[in-house]
ROLO-882748 format. One record per residue (C-alpha): residue number from 1; residue in three letters; x, y, z. Coordinates in steps of 0.001 Angstrom, whole numbers, plus 500000, padded with zeros to 6 digits. Layout:
BEGIN
nr = NUM	rest = ALA	u = X	v = Y	w = Z
...
% end
This chain:
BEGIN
nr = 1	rest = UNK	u = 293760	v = 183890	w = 721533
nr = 2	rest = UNK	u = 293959	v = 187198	w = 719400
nr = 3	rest = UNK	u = 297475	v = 188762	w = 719756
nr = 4	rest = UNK	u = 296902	v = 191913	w = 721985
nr = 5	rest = UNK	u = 298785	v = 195282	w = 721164
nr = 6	rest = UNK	u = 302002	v = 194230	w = 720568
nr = 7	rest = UNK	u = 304192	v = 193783	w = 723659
nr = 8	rest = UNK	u = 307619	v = 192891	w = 721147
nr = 9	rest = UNK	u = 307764	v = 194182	w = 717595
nr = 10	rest = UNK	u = 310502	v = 193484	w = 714958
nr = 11	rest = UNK	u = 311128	v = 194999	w = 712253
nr = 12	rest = UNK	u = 313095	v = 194585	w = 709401
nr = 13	rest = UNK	u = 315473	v = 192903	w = 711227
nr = 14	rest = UNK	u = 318879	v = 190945	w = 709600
nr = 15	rest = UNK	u = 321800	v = 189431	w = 711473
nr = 16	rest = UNK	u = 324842	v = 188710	w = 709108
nr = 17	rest = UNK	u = 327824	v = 187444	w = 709671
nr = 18	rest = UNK	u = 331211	v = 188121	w = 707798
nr = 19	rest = UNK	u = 333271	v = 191230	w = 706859
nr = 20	rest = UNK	u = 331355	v = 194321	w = 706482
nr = 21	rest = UNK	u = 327977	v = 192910	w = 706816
nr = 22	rest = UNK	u = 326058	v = 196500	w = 707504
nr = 23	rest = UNK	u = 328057	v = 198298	w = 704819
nr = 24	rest = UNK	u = 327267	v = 195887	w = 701923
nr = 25	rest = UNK	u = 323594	v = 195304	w = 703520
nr = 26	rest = UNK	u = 323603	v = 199000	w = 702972
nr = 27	rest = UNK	u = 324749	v = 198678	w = 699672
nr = 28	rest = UNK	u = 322357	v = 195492	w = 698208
nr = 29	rest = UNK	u = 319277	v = 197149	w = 700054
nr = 30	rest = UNK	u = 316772	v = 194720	w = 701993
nr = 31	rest = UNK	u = 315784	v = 193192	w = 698998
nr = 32	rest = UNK	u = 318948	v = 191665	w = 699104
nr = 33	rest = UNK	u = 319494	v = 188047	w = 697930
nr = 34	rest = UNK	u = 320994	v = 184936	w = 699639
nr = 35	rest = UNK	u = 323247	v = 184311	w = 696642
nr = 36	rest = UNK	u = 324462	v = 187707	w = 696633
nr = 37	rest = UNK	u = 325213	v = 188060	w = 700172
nr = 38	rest = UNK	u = 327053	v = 184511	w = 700159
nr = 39	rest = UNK	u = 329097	v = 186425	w = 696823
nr = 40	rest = UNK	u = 329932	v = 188901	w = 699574
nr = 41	rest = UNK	u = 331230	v = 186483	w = 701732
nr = 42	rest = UNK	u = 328559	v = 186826	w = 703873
nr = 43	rest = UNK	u = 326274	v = 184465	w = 705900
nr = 44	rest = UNK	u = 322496	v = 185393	w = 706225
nr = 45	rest = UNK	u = 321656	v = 183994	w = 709536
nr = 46	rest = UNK	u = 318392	v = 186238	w = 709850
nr = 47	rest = UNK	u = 316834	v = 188041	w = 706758
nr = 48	rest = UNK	u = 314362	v = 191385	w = 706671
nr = 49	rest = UNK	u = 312534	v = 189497	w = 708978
nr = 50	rest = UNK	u = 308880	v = 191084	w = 710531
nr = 51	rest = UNK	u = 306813	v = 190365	w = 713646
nr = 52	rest = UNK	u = 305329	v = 191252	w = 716743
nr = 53	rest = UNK	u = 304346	v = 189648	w = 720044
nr = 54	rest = UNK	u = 300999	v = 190408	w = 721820
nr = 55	rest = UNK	u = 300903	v = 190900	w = 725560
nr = 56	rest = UNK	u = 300444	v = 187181	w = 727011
nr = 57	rest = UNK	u = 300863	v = 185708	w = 723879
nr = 58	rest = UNK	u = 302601	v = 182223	w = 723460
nr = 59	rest = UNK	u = 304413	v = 183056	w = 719749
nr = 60	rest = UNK	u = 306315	v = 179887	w = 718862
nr = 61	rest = UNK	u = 308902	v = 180353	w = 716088
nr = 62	rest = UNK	u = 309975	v = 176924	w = 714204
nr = 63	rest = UNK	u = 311791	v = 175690	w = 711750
nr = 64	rest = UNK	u = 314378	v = 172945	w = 710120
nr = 65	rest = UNK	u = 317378	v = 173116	w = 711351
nr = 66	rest = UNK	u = 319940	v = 176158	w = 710434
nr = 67	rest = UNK	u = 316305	v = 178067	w = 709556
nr = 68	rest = UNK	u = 317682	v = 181125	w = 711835
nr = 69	rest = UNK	u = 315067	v = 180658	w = 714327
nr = 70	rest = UNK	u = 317705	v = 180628	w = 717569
nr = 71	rest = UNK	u = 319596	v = 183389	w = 715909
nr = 72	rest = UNK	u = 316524	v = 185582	w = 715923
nr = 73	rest = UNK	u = 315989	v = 184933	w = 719315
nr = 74	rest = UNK	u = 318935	v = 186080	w = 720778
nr = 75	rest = UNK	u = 318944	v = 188665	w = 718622
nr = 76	rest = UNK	u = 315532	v = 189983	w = 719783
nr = 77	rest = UNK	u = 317494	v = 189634	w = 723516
nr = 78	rest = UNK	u = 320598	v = 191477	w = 722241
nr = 79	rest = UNK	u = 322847	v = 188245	w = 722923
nr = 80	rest = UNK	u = 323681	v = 188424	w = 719481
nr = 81	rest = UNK	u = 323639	v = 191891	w = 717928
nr = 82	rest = UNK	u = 321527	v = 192390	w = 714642
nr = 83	rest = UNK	u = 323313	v = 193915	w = 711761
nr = 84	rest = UNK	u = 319857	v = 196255	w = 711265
nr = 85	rest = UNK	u = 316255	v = 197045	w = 712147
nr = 86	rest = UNK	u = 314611	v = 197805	w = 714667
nr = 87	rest = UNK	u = 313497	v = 195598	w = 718193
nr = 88	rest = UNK	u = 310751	v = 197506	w = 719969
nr = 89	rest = UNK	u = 309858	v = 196792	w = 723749
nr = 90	rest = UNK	u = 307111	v = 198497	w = 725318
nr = 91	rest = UNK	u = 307978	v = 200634	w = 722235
nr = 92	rest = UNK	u = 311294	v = 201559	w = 722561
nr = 93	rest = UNK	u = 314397	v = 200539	w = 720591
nr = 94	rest = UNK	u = 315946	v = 198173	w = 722078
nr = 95	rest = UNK	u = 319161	v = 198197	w = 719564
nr = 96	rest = UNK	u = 319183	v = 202139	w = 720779
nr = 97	rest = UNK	u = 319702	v = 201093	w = 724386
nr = 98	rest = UNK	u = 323170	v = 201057	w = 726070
nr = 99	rest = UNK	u = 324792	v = 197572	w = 727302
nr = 100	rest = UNK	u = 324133	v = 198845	w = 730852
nr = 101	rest = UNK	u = 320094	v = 198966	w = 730054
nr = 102	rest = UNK	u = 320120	v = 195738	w = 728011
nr = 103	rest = UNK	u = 321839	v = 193916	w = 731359
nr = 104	rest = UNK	u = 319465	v = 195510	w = 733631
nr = 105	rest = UNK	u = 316408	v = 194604	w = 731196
nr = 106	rest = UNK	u = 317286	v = 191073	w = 731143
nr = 107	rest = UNK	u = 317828	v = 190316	w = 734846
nr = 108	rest = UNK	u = 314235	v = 192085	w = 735646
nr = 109	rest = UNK	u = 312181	v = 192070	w = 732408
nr = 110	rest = UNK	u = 313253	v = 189225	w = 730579
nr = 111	rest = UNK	u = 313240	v = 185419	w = 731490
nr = 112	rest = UNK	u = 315364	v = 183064	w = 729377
nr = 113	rest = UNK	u = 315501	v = 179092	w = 729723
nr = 114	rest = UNK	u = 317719	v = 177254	w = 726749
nr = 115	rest = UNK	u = 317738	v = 173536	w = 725587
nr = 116	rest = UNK	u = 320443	v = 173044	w = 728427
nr = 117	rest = UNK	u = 319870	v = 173227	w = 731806
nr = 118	rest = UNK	u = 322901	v = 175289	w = 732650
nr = 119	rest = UNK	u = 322301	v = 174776	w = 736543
nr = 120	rest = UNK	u = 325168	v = 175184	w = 738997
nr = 121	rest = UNK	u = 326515	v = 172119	w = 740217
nr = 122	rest = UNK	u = 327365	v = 173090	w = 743717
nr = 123	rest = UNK	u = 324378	v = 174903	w = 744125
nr = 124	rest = UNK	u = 321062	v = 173282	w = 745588
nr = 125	rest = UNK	u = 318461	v = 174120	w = 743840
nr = 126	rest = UNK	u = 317046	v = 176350	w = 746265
nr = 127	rest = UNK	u = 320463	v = 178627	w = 745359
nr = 128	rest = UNK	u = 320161	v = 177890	w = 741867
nr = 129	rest = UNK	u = 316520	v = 179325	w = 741827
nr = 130	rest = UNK	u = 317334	v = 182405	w = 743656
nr = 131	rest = UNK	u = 320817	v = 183161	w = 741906
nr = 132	rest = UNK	u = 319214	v = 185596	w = 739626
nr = 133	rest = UNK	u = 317972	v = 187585	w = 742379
nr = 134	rest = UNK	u = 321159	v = 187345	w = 743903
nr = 135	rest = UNK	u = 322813	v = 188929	w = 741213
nr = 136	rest = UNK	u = 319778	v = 191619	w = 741621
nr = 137	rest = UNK	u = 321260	v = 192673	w = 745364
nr = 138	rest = UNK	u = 317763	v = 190767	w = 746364
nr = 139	rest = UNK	u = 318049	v = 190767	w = 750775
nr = 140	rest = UNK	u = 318242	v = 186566	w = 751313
nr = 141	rest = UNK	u = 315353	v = 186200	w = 753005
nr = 142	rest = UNK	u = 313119	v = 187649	w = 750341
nr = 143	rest = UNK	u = 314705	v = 186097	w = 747308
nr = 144	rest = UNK	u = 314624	v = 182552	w = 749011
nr = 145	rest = UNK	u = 310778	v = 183474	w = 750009
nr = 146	rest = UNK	u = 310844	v = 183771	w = 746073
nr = 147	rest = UNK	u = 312432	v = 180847	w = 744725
nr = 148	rest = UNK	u = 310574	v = 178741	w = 747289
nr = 149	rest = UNK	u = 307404	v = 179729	w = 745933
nr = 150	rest = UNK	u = 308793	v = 179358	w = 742176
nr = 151	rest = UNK	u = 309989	v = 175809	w = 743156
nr = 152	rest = UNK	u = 306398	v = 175274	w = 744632
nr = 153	rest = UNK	u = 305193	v = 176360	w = 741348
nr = 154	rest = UNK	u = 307169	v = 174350	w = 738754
nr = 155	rest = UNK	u = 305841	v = 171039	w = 741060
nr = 156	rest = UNK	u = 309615	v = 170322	w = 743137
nr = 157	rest = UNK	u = 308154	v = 171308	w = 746488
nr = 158	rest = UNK	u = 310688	v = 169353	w = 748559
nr = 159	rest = UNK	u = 313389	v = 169330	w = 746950
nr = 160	rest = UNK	u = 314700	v = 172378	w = 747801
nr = 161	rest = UNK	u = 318424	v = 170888	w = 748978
nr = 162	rest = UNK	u = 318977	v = 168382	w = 746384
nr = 163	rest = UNK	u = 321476	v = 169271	w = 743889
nr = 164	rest = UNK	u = 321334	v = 169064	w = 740433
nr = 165	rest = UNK	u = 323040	v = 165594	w = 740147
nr = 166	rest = UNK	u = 320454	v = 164415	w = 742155
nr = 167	rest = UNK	u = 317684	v = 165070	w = 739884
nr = 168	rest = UNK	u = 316363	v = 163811	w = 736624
nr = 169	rest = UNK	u = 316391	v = 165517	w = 733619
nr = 170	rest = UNK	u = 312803	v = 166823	w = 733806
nr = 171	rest = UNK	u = 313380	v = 167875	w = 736911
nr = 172	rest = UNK	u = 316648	v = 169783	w = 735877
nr = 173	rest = UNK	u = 314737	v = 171379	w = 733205
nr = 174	rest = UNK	u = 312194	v = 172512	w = 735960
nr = 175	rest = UNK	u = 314390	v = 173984	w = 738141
nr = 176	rest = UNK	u = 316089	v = 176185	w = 734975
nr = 177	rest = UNK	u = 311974	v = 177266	w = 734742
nr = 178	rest = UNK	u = 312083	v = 178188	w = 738304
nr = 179	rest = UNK	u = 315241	v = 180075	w = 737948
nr = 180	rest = UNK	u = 314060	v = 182471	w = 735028
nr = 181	rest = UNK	u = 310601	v = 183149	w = 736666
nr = 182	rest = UNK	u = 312071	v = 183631	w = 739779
nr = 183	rest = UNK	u = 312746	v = 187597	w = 738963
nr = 184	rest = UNK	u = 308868	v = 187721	w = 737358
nr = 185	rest = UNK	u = 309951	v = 188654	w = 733437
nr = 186	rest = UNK	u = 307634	v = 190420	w = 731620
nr = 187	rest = UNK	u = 308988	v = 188705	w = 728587
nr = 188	rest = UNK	u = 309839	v = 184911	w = 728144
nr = 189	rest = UNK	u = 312142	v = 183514	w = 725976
nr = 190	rest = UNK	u = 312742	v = 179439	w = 725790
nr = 191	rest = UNK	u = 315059	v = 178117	w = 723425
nr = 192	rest = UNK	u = 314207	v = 174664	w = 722576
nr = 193	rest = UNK	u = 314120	v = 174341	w = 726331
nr = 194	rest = UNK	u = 312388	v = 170188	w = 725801
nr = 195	rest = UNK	u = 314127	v = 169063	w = 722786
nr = 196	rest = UNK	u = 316910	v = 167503	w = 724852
nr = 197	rest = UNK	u = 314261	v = 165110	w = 727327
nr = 198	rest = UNK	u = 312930	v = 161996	w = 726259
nr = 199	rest = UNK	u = 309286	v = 161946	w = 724420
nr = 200	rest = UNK	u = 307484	v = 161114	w = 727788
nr = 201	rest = UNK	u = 309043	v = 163672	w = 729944
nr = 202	rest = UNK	u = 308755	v = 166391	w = 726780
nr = 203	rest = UNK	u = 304975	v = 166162	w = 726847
nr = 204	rest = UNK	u = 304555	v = 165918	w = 730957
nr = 205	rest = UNK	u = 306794	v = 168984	w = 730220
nr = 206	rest = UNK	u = 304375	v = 170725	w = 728028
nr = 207	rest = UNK	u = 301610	v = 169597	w = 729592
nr = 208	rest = UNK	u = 303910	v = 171695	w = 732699
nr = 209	rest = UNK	u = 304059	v = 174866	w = 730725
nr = 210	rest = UNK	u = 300397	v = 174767	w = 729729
nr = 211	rest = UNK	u = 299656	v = 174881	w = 733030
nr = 212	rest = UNK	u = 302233	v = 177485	w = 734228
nr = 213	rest = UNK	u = 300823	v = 179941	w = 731584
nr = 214	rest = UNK	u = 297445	v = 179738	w = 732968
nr = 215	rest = UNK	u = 298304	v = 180676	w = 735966
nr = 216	rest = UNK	u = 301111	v = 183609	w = 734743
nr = 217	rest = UNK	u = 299692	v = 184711	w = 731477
nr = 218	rest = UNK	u = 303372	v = 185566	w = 730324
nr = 219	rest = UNK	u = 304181	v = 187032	w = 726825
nr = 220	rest = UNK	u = 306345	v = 184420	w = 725374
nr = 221	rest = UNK	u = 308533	v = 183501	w = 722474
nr = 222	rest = UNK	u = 309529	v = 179328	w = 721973
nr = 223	rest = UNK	u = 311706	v = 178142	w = 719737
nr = 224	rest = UNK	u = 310982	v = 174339	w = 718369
nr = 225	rest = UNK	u = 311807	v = 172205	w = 715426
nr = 226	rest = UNK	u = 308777	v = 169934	w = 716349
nr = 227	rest = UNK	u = 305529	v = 171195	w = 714491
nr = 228	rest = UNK	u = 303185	v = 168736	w = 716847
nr = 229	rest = UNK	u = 304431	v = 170924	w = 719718
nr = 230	rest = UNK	u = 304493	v = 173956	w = 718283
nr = 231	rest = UNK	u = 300307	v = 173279	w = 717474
nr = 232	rest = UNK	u = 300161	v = 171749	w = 721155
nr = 233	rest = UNK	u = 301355	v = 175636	w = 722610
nr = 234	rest = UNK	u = 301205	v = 178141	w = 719998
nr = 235	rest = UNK	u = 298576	v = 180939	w = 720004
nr = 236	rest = UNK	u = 300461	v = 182205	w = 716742
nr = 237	rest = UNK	u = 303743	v = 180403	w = 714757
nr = 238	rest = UNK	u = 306164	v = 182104	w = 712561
nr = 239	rest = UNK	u = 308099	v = 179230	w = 710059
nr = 240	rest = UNK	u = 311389	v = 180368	w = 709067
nr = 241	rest = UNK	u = 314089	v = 179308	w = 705954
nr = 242	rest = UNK	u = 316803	v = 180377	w = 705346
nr = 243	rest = UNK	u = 316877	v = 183289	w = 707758
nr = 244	rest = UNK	u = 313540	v = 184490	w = 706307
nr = 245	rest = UNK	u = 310261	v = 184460	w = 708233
nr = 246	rest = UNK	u = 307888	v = 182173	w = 705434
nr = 247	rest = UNK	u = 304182	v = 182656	w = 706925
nr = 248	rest = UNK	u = 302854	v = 183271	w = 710611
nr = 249	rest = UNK	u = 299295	v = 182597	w = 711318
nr = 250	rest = UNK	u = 297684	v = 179916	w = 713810
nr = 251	rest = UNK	u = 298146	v = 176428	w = 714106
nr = 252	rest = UNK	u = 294784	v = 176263	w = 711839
nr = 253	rest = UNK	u = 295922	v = 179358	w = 709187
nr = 254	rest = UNK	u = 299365	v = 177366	w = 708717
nr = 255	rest = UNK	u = 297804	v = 173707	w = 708183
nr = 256	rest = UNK	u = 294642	v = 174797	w = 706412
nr = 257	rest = UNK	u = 295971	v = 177659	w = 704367
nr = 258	rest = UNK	u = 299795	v = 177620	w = 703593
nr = 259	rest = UNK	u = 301276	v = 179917	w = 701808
nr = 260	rest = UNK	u = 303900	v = 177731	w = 699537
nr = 261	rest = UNK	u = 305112	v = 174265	w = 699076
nr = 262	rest = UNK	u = 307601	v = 174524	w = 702300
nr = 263	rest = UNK	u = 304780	v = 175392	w = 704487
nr = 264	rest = UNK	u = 302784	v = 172704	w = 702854
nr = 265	rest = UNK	u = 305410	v = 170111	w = 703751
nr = 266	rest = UNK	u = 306174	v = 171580	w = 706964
nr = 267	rest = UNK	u = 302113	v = 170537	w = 707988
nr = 268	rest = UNK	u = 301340	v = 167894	w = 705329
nr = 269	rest = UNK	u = 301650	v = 164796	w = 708043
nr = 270	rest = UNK	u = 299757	v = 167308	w = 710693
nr = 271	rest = UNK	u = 296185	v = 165703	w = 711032
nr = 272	rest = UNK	u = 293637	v = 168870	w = 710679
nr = 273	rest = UNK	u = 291632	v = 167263	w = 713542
nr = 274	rest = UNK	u = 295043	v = 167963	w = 715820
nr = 275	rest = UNK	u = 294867	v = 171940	w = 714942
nr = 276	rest = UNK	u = 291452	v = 172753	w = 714130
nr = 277	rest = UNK	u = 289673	v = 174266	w = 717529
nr = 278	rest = UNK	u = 286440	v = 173045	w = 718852
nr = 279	rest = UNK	u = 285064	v = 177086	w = 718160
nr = 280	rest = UNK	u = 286493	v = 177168	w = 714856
nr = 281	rest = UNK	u = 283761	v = 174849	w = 713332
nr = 282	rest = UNK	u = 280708	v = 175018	w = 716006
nr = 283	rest = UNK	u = 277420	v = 176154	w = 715653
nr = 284	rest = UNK	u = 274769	v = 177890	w = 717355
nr = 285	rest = UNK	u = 274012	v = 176467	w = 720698
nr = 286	rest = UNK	u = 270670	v = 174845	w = 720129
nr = 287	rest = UNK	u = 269228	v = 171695	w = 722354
nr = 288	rest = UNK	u = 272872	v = 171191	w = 724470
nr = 289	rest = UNK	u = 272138	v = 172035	w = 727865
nr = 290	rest = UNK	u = 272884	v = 168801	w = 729459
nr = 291	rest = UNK	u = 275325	v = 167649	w = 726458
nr = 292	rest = UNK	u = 278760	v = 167258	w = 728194
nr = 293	rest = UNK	u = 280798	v = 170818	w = 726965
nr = 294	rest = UNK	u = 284232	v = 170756	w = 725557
nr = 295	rest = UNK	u = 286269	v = 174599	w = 725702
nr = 296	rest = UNK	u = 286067	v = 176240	w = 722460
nr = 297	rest = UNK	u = 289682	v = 176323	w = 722076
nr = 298	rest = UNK	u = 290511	v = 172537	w = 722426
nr = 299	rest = UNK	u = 291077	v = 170547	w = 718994
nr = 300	rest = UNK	u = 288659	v = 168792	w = 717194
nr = 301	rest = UNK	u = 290782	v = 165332	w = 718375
nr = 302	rest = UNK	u = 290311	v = 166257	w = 721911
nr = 303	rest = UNK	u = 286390	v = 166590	w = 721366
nr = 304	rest = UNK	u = 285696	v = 163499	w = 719752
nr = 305	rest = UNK	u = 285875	v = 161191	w = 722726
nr = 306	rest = UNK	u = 282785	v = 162605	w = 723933
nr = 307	rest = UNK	u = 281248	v = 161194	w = 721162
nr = 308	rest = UNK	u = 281779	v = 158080	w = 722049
nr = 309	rest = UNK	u = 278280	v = 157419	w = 724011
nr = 310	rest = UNK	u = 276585	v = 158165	w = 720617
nr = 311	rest = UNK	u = 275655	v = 161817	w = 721475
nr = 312	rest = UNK	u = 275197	v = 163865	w = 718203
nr = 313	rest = UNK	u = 276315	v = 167236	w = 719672
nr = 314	rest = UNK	u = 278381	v = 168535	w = 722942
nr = 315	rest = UNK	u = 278769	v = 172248	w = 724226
nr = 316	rest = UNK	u = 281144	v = 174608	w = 723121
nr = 317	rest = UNK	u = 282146	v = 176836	w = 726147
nr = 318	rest = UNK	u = 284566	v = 179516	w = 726229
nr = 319	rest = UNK	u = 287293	v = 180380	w = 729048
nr = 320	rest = UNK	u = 284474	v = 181367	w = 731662
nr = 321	rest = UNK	u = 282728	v = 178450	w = 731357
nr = 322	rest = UNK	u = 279817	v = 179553	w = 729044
nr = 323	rest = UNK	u = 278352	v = 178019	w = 726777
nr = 324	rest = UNK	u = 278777	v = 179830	w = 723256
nr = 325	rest = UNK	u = 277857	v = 177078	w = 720594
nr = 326	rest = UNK	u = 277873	v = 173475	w = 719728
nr = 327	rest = UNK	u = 279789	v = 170490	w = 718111
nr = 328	rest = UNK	u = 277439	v = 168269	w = 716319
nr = 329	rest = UNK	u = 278928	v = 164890	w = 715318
nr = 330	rest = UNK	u = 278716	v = 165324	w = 711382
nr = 331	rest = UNK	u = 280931	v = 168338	w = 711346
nr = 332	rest = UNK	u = 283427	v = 166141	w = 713415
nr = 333	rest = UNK	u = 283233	v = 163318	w = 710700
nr = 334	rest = UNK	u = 283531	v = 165486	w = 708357
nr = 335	rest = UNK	u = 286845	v = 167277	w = 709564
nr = 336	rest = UNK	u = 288365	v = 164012	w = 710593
nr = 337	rest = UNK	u = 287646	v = 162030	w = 706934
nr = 338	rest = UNK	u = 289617	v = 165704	w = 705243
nr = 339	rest = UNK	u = 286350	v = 167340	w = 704341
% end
């Protein structure tokens, strides 16, 4: 997808910690240098850094760790305050915006769900779902009517009076889904939220949030280390060092055209048939009719199977089931040996 008007923009944002930090940012200008902040005594958890989010937009940021990437976040959510710039929602400022405004923004416009679960023990999860609304002054009857359906949604139909001890950690991790869709953010923010469930249950967990965004089409921002799921749910990717935001582009800008050696290491072990979409390298749709159809913006990887039966082309369609072009079988071969 093409990032819509922006939904979240940030701007020359920096978060630094130590004595002083806006006064001597003031002073060293945003040009300023790691090694003359650290002289400063300061520590540059976020640097000058730029982007924006489109409306229903899955924006992954990534990198190693100590990159920054969970400090921006919460600084874009004013859980951490920046030192400067500007965070624009819907256009407005939100470093401009009193504490009161910021609370009330995050328990109806913003969702958050972090690498821990943070669920209340002596809640079921029926309670833990509708807490947040709860907390809104939400009449019971309409904000269990809520987290039912949430529940419903998130696939623990059922298990509405279990408590948290009672479930695995997928499960755990579903419910803390439930619980920050269960006010209907406009904006999404997930910290990591997989990194702490073994490999199986991570991808039945992507494979979860895939899904989910389908169906909600929220505008989100995810925070990984892993680069294989960043390219599994990214529409865009921002890789940060150091505080600094490196390159953002797709999953194929970033592993076809990176910018400097740490982007180039950051992707080198990617296979391009992993990132590079189906649409990206089809052509026009001549003779496929009856070819079985892949969507334009599944990977190359995902297409080739259909090969399989010796079938030198299959249909490209897009999201409405159309078909806009083919995949022939040499451009596959091609992609997949590094041409």
């Amino acid at each position: 997808m093409t990032a819509s008007e922006p939904k979240l923009v940030c701007r020359g944002v920096w978060k630094l910690f130590g004595p002083n930090a806006a006064e001597t940012l003031d002073r060293l200008g945003p040009e300023a240098a790691p090694a003359a902040l650290a002289e400063a005594g300061l520590v540059p958890a976020v640097r000058n850094v730029d982007i924006s989010v489109g409306e229903g937009e899955i924006f992954v940021i990534m990198g190693l760790s100590g990159s920054g990437k969970s400090t921006l976040v919460r600084c874009l959510s004013r859980l951490i305050e920046p030192t400067a710039g500007e965070i624009l929602f819907h256009g407005k400022n939100l470093l401009a915006a009193s504490e009161a405004e910021m609370i009330a923004l995050r328990r109806h416009e913003m969702g958050m769900v972090f690498q821990h679960f943070a669920l209340l023990p002596h809640m079921t999860v029926l309670q833990n779902v509708a807490f947040p609304l709860e907390v809104q002054g939400v009449a019971r009857a309409e904000r269990e009517a809520r987290a039912v359906k949430m529940i419903g949604l998130v696939g623990l139909a059922g298990r509405e009076e279990a408590f948290p001890r009672q479930l695995s950690g997928g499960q755990q991790q579903r419910v803390g889904i439930a619980r920050s869709l269960a006010a209907d953010p406009e904006l999404w923010f997930l910290d990591e939220p997989f990194s702490a469930l073994d490999p199986l249950i991570r991808r039945e967990m992507q494979d979860e949030f895939i899904r989910l965004q389908s169906v909600l089409k929220k505008t989100i921002v995810f925070i990984t280390h892993d680069f294989d799921e960043a390219i599994r749910l990214a529409d865009r990717i921002a890789i940060m060092k150091d505080g600094a935001v490196v390159q953002v582009g797709t999953p194929e800008d970033l592993v076809l055209n990176p910018v400097d050696d740490y982007v180039r290491e950051f992707t080198r072990a990617v296979a391009r048939s992993k990132v590079v979409k189906a649409g990206s390298i089809m052509s026009p749709a001549d003779g496929v009719a009856s070819a079985p159809s892949v969507a334009e913006r599944s990977s190359v990887a995902e297409a080739a199977p259909l090969f399989r039966e010796g079938a030198e082309a299959v249909a490209v369609t897009d999201a409405e089931g159309r078909v806009v072009g083919k995949l022939d079988r040499a451009a596959v071969i091609d992609l997949m040996l590094g041409g």
